[in-house]
C-alpha positions, 0 to 999 in steps of 0.5 A: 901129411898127419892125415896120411899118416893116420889113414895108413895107420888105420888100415894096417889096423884093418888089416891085421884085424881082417887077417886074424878074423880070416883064421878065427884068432880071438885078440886073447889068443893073439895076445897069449902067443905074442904077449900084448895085451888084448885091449893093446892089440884092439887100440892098434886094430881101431887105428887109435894110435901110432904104435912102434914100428917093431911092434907092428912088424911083430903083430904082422909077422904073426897073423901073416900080413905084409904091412909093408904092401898095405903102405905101398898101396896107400902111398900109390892111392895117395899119389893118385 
């Protein structure tokens, strides 16, 4: 289950990364419109922690992903 857990943080991680390279965002400009840190925004884009929930719907939210997809996938890869 851990291990799970920490697969789905990584992509949802990967995720927002590849959404804010897709439209040319740097971490500083996602920091200034949301007001977390860039070194903060780069731990959650690594996977290297889990981080609040509200925290990711709003990072989320902003970079236009729907983390909520990206879990229901997983959950589908692991049942598999």
């Amino acid at each position: 289950m851990e291990a799970q857990f920490q697969k789905q943080i990584f992509e949802i991680g990967l995720a927002f990364r590849a959404a804010r390279e897709a439209q040319g965002l740097t971490l500083q400009v996602v920091h200034e419109a949301i007001g977390f840190s860039a070194a903060y925004l780069s731990n959650i884009e690594r996977g290297l922690r889990p981080h609040r929930l509200q925290t990711l719907q709003e990072i989320a939210n902003y970079l236009k992903v729907d983390i909520s997809e990206a879990m229901r996938a997983l959950r589908e890869d692991s049942a598999a």
